[in-house]
C-alpha positions, 0 to 999 in steps of 0.5 A, spaced: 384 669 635 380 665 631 383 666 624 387 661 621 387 654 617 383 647 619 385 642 615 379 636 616 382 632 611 389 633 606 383 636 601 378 639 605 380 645 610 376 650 614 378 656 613 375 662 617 378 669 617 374 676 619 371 680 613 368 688 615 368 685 622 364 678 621 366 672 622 367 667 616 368 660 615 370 657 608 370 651 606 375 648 600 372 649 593 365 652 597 362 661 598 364 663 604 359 663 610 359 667 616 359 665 623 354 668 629 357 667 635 352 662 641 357 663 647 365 664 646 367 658 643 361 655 641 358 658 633 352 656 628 352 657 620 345 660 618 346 658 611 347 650 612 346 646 619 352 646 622 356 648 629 363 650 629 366 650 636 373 652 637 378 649 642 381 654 645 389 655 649 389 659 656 390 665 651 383 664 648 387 663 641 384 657 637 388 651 637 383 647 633 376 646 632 370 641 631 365 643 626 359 638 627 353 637 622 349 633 619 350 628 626 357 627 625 363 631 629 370 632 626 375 635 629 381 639 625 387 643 628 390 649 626 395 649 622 396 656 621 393 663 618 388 663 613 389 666 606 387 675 606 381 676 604 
């Protein structure tokens, strides 16, 4: 419900997709990273300091998210399904 592809910027995009049941966040041109969940939207990266929290529809499928770090929030709608893995 998650999966999909989040354009933050027309050259820089989150893509979060599932691999052996986790879930990953990759971001343009960068390794993939997994995702820990902190409540049913709302998840961390431990690799860098940063939140993911999605936006979700009354189904609980994503719609958009916000990735916040570094004090700066920005938001991205989904704009479909990320790239197979």
């Amino acid at each position: 419900r998650y999966t999909g592809h989040y354009p933050l910027t027309p050259a820089f995009a989150l893509d979060v997709f599932v691999r052996n049941g986790q879930l990953f966040l990759q971001a343009t041109q960068q390794a993939a990273l997994p995702l820990y969940a902190e409540s049913a939207t709302d998840f961390f990266l431990k690799a860098v300091d940063a939140q993911i929290i999605f936006t979700v529809d009354e189904a609980g499928r994503a719609t958009g998210l916000s990735l916040v770090q570094g004090g700066q929030r920005t938001t991205a709608q989904r704009s479909g399904d990320a790239a197979a893995r």
